[in-house]
PAZAPA-4460 file (N, C-alpha, C; in steps of 0.05 Angstrom, whole numbers, plus 32768, in hexadecimal, padded with zeros to 4 digits):
% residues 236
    n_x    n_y    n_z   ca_x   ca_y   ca_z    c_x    c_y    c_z   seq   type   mol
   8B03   8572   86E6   8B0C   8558   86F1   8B24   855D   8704     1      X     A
   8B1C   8557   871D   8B35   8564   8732   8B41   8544   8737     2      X     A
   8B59   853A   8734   8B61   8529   8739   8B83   8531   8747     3      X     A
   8B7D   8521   8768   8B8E   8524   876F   8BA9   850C   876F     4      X     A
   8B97   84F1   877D   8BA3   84D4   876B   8B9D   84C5   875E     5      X     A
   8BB1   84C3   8748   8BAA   84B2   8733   8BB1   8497   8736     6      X     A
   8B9B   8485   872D   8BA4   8467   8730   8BB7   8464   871C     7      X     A
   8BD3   8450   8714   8BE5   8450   8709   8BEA   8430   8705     8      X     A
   8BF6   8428   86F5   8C05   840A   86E5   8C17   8417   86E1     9      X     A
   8C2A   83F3   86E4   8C46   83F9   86DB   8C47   83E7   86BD    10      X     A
   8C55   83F9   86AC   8C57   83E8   8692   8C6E   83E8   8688    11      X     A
   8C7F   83D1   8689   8CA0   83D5   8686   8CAC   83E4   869B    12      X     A
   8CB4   83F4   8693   8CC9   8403   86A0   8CB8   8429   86A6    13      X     A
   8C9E   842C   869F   8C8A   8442   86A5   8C7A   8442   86B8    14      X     A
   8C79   8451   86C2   8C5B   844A   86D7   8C47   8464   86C8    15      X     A
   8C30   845C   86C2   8C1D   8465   86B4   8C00   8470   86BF    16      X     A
   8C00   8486   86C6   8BE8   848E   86D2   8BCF   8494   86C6    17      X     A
   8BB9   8491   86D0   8BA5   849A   86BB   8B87   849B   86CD    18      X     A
   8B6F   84B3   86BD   8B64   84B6   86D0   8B46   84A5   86C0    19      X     A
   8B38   8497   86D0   8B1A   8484   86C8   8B03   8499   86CE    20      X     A
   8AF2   8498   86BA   8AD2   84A9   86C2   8ABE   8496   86B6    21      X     A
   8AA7   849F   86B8   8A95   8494   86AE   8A87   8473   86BC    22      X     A
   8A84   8464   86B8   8A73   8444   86B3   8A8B   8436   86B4    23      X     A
   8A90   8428   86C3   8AA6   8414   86C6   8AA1   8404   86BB    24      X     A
   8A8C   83F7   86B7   8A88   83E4   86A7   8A77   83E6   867F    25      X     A
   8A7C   8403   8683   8A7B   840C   8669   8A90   83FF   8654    26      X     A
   8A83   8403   863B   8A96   8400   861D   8AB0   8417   8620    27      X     A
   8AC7   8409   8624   8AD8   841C   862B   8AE5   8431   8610    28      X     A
   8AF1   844F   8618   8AF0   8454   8611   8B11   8462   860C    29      X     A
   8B2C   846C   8603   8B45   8478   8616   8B42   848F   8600    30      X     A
   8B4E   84A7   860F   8B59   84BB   8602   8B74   84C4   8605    31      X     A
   8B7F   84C3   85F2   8B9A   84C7   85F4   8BA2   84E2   85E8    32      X     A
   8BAF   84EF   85FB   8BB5   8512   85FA   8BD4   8515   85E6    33      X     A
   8BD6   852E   85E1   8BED   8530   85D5   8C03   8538   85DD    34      X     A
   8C1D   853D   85D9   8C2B   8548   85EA   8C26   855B   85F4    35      X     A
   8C3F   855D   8608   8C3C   856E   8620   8C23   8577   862A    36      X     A
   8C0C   8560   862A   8BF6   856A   862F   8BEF   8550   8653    37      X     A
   8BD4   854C   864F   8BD4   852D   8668   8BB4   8529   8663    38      X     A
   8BAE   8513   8670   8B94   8504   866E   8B7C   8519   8673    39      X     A
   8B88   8533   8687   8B76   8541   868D   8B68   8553   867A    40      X     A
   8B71   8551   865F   8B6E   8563   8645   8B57   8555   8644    41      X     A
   8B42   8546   8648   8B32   8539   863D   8B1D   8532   8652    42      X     A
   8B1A   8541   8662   8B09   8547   867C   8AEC   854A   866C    43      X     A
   8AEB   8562   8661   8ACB   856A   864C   8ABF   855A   863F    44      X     A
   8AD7   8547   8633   8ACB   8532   8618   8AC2   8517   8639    45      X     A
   8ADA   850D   864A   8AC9   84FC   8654   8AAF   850B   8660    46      X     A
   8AAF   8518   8663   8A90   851E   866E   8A73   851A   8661    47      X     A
   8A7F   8515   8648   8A69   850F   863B   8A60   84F7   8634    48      X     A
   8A70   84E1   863B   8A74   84C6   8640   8A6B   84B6   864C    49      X     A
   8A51   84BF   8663   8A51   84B3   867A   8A46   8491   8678    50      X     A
   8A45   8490   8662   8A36   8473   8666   8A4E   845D   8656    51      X     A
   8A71   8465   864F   8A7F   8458   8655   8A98   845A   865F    52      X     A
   8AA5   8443   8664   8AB9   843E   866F   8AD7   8457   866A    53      X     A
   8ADE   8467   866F   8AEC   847D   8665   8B09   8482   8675    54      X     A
   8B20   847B   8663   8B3C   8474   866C   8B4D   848F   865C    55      X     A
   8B58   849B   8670   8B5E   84B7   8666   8B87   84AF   8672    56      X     A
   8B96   84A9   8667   8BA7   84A4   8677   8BBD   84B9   866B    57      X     A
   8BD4   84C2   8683   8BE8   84C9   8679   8C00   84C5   8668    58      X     A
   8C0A   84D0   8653   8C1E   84BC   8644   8C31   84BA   8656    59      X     A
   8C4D   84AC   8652   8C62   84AD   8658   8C75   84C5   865C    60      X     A
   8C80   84CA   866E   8C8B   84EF   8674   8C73   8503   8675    61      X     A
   8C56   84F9   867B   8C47   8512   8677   8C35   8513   8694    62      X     A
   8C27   8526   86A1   8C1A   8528   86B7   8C2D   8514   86D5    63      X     A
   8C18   8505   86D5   8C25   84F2   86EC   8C30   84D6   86E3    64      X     A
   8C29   84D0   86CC   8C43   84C1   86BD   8C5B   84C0   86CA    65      X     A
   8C71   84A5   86C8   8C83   84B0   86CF   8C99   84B7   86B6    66      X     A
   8CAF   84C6   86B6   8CC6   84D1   869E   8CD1   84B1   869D    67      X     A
   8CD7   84AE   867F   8CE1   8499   8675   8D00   8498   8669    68      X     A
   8D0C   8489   865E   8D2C   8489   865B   8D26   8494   863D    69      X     A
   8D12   8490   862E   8D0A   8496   8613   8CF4   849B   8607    70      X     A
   8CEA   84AE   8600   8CD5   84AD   85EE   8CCE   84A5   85CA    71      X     A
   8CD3   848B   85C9   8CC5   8485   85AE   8CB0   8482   85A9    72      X     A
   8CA3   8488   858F   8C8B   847D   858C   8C7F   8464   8598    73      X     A
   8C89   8453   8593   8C8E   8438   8597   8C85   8434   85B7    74      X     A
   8C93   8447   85C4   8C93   843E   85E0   8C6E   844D   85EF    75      X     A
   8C77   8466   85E0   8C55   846D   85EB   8C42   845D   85E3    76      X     A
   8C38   8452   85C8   8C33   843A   85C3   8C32   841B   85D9    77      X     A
   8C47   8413   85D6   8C49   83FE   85EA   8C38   8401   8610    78      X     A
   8C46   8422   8615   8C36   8424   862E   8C14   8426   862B    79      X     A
   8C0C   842D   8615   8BF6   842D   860F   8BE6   840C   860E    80      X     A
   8BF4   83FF   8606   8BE9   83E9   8600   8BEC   83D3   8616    81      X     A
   8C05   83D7   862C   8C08   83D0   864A   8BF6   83D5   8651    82      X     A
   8BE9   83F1   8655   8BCC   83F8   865D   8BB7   83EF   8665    83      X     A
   8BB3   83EA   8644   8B94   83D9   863E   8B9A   83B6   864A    84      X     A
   8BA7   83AD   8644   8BB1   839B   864A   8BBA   8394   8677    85      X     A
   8BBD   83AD   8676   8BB9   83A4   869A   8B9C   83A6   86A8    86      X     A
   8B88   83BE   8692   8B73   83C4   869C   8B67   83AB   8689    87      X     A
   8B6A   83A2   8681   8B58   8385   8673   8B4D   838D   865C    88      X     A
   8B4A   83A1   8650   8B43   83B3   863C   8B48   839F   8627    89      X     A
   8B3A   8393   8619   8B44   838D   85F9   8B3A   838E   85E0    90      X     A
   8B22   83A2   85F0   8B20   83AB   85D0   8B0F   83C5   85D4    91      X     A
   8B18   83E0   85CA   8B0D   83F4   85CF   8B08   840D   85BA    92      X     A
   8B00   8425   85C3   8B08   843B   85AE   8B1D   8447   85BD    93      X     A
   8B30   8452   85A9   8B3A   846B   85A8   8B38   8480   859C    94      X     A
   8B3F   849A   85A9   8B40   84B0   85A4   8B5A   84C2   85A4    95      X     A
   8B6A   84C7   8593   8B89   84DB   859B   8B87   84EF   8591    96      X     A
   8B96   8503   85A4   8B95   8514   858B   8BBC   8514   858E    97      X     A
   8BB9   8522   8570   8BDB   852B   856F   8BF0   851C   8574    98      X     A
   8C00   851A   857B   8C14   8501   858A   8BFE   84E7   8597    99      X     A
   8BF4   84EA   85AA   8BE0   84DA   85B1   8BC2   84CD   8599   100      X     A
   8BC1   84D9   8580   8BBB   84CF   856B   8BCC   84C3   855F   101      X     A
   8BE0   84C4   8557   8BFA   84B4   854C   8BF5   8498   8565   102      X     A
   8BFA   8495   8572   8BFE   847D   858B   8BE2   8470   857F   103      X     A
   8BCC   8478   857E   8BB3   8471   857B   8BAA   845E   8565   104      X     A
   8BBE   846D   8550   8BC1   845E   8538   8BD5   844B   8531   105      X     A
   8BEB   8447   853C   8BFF   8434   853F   8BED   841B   8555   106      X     A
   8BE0   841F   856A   8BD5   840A   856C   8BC0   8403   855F   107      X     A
   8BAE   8407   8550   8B98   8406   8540   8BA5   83FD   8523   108      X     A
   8BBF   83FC   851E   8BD1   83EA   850D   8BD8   83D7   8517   109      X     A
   8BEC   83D0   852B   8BF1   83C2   8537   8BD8   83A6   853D   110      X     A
   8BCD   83AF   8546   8BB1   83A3   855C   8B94   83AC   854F   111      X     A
   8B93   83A7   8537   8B7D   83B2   8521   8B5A   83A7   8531   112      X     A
   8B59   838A   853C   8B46   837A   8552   8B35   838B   8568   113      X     A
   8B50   839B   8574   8B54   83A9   858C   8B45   83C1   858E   114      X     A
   8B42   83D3   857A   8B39   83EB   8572   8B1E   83E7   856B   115      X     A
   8B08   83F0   857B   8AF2   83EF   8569   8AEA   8410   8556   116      X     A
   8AEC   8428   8560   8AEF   8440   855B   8B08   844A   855F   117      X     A
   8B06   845C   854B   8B2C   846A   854D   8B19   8487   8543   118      X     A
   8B2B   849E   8557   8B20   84BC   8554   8B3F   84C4   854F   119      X     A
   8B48   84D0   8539   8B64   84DB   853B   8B5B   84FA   8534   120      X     A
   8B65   850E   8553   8B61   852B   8550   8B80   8538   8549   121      X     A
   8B80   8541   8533   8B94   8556   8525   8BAF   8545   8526   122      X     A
   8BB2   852F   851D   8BC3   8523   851E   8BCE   8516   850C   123      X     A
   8BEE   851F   8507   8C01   8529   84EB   8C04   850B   84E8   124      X     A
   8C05   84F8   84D8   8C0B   84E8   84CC   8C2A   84E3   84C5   125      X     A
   8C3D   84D4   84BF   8C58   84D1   84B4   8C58   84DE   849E   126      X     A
   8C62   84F6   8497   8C66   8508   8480   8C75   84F2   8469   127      X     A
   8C76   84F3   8456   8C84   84EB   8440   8C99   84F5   8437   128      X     A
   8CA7   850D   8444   8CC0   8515   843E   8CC6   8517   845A   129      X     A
   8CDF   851A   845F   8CE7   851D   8476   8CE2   853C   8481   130      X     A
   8CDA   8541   849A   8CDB   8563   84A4   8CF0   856E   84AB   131      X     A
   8CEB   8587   84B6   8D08   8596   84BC   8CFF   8588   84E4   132      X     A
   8D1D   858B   84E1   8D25   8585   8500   8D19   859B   8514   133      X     A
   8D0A   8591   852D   8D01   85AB   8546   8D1B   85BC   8549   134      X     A
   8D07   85DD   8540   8D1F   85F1   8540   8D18   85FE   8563   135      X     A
   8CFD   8600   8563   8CF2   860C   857A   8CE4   85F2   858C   136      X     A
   8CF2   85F9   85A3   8CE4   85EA   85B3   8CC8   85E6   85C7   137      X     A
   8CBF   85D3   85BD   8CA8   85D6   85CE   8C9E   85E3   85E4   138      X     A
   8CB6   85DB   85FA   8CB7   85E3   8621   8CBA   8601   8612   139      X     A
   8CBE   860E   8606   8CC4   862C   860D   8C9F   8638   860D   140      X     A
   8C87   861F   85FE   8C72   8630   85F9   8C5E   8624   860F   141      X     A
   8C64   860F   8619   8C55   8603   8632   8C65   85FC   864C   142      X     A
   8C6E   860F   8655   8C87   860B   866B   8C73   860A   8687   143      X     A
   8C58   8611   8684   8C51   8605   86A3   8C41   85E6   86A8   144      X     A
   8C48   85D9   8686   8C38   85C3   8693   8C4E   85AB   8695   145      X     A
   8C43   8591   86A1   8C52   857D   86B5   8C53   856A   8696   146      X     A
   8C71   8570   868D   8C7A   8559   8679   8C94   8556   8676   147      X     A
   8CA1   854A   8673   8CC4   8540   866B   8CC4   8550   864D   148      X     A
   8CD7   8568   8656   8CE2   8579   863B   8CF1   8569   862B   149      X     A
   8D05   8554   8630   8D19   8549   8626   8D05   8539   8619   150      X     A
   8CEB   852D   8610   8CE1   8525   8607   8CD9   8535   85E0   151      X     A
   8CD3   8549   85E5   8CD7   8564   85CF   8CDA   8555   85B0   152      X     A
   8CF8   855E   85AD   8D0C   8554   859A   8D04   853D   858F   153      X     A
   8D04   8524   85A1   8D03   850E   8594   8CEF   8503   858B   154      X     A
   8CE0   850A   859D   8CB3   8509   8594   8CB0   8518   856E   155      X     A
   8CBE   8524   8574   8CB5   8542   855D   8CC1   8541   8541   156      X     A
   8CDC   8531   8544   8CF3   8527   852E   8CE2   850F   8527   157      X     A
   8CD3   84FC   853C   8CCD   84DD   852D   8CAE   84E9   8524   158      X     A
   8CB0   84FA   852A   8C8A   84FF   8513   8C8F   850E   84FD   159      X     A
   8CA7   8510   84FE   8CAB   8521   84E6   8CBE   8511   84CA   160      X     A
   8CC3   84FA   84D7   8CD1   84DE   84D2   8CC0   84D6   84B7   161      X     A
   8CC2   84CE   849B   8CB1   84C3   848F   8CB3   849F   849C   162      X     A
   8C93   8492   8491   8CA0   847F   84A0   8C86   846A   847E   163      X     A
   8C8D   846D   8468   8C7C   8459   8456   8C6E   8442   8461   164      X     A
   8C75   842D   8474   8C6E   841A   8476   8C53   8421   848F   165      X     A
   8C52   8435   8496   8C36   8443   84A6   8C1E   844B   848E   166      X     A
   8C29   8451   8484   8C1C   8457   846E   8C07   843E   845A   167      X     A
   8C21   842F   8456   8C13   8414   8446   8BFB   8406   8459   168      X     A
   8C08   8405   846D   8BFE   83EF   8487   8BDA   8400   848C   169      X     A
   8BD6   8418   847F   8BBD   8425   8482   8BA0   8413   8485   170      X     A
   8BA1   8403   846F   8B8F   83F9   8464   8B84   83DD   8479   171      X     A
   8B98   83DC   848A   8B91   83C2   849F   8B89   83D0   84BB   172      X     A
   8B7C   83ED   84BA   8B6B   83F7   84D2   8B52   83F6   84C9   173      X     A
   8B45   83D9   84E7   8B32   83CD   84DC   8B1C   83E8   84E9   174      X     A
   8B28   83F5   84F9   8B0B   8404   850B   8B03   841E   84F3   175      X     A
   8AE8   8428   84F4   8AE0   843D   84EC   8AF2   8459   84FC   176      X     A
   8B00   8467   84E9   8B0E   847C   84F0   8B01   8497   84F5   177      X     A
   8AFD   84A3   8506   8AFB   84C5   84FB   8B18   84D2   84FA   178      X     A
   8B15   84E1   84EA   8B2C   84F7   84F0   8B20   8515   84E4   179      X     A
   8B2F   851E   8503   8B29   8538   8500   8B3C   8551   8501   180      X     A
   8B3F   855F   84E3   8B4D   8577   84E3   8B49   858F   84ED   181      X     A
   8B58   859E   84F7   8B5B   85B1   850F   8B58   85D5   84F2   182      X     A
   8B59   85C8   84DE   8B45   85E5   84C8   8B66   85F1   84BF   183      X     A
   8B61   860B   84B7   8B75   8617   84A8   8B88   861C   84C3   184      X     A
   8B8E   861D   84DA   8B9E   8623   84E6   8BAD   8611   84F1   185      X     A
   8BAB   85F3   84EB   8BB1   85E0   84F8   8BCB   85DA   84E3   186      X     A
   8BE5   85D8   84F0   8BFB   85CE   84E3   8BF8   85B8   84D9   187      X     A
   8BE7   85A3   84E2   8BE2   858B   84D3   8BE1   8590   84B8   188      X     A
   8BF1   857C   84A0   8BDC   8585   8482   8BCA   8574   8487   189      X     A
   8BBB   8580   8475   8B9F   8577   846A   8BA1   8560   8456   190      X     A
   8BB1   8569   8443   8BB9   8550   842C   8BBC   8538   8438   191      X     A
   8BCC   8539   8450   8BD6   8527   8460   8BBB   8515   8468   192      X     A
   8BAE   851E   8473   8B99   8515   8482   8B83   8506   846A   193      X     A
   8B8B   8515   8457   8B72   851A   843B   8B7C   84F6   8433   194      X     A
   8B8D   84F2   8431   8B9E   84D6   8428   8B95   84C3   8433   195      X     A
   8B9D   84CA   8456   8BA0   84B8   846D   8B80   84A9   846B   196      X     A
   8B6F   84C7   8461   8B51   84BA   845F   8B46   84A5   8447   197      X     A
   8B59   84A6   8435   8B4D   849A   841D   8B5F   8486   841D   198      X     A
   8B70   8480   842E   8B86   8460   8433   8B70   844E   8448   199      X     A
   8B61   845F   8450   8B50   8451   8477   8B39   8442   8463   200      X     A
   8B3C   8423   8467   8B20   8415   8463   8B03   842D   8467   201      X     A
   8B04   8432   8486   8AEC   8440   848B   8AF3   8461   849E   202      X     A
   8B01   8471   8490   8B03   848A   8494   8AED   849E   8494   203      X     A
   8AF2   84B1   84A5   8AE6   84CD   849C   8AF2   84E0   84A8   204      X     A
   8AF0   84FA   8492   8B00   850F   849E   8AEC   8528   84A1   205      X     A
   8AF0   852F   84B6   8ADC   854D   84B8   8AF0   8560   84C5   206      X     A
   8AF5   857A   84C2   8AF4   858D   84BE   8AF0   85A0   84D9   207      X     A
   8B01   85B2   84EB   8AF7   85C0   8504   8B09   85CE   850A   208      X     A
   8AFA   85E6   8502   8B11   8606   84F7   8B13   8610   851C   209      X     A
   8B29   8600   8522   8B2A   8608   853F   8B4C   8600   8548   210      X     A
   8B5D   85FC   8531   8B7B   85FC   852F   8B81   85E0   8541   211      X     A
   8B97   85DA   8549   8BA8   85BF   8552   8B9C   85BE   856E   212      X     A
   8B93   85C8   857D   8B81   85BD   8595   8B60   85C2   8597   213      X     A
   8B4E   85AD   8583   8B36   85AD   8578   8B25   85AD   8590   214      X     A
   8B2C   8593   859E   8B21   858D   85B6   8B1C   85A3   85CC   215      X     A
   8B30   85B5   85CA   8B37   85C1   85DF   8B24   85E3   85D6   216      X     A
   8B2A   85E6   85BE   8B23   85FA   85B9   8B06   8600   85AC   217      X     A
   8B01   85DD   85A0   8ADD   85E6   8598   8ADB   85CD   85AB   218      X     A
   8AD2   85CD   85C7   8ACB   85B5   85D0   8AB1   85B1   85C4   219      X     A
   8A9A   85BB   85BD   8A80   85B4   85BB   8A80   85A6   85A0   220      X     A
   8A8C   85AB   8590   8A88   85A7   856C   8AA0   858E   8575   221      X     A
   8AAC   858A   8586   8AC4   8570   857E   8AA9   855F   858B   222      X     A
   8AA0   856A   85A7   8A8C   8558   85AF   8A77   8546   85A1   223      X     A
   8A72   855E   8593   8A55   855A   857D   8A5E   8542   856A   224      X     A
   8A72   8544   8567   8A7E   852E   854F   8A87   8512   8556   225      X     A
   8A99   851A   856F   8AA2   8503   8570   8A91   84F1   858E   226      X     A
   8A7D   84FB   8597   8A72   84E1   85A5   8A59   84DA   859F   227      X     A
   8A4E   84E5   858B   8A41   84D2   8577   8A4F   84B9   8563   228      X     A
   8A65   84C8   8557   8A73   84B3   8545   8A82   8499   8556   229      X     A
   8A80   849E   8576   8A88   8484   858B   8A76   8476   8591   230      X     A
   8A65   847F   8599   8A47   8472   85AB   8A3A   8462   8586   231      X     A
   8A3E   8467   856A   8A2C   845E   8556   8A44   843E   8553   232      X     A
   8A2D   8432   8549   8A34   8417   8540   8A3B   841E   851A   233      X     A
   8A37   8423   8514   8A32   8429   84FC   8A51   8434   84ED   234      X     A
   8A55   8425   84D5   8A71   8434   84BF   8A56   8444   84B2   235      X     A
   8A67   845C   8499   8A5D   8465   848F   8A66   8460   846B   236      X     A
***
């Protein structure tokens, strides 16, 4: 996917870029990437899409995004939901993985209506104890791609944040969930996920021994899974 300009909204105080494939007038569909990553991580999966509507946008500080005064959860969130909301979107699936899974699921709390599918790939949940603070920094292991470093720290401290009331609030995500673990190499726990699945009205967890970038590293087996589990009408 060679994209040179991206169509863009302004939402608050962001201007938000993002790239469309597929059926315009398809069942829409967004994927939301993880840090220091951009919409373009998800080129393979839209390709397999063609018959809907497919919204791949950049977060805030990432690709052609523009850098923000802050990164909270909260706020990637919000631009997310400016989004759908300027594109007329109101009710769709999502897909995140990682940080961009976190956002995925804060609106699919938030806006339970809104969500008809939720795909969360390798994506850590609010731990129940607090974590240790970022010793190593991210920019030192992806220093050629286009993201706001000063972003790092504070992304990485609030996921590592316990947060109980995410937790309780589980039970009011009305959409059928997948979630998918990234296997023995993926820093995500498993316990974590193992919970997250048995708190979800309509969860499932599978399994893809292909470590914290699933998508990226088994595209065919994330394919195989997850655009059947979009395109079906069907809970299990």
């Amino acid at each position: 996917m060679l994209v040179v300009d991206l169509p863009t909204v302004r939402v608050g105080d962001v201007t938000i870029a993002y790239r469309e494939t597929g059926t315009p007038d398809g069942p829409p569909v967004v994927l939301l990437h993880a840090m220091a990553s951009s919409g373009g991580t998800w080129r393979r999966l839209a390709a397999c899409l063609p018959d809907r509507r497919v919204i791949l946008p950049d977060l805030r500080g990432h690709g052609r995004s523009s850098r923000a005064a802050d990164y909270t959860l909260a706020g990637f969130r919000d631009d997310m939901v400016g989004l759908l909301d300027e594109l007329g979107l109101d009710r769709v699936d999502l897909v995140g993985h990682s940080l961009g899974g976190r956002i995925a699921s804060m609106i699919a709390l938030d806006s339970p209506a809104r969500v008809r599918r939720l795909v969360l790939e390798d994506t850590p949940p609010p731990p129940h104890e607090p974590g240790p603070p970022p010793t190593r920094s991210l920019a030192e292991l992806v220093t050629w791609r286009a993201f706001d470093r000063s972003m790092v720290r504070p992304v990485i401290t609030q996921l590592r944040t316990p947060d109980p009331y995410w937790w309780s609030r589980l039970p009011a995500v009305a959409a059928p969930t997948l979630l998918v673990h990234g296997g023995p190499t993926s820093h995500v726990r498993l316990d974590h996920l193992t919970e997250m699945t048995r708190r979800l009205p309509n969860g499932r967890l599978v399994a893809i021994a292909a470590g914290h970038r699933v998508h990226s590293r088994c595209p065919a087996q994330f394919r195989d899974l997850v655009v059947p589990f979009l395109q079906s009408r069907d809970t299990w």
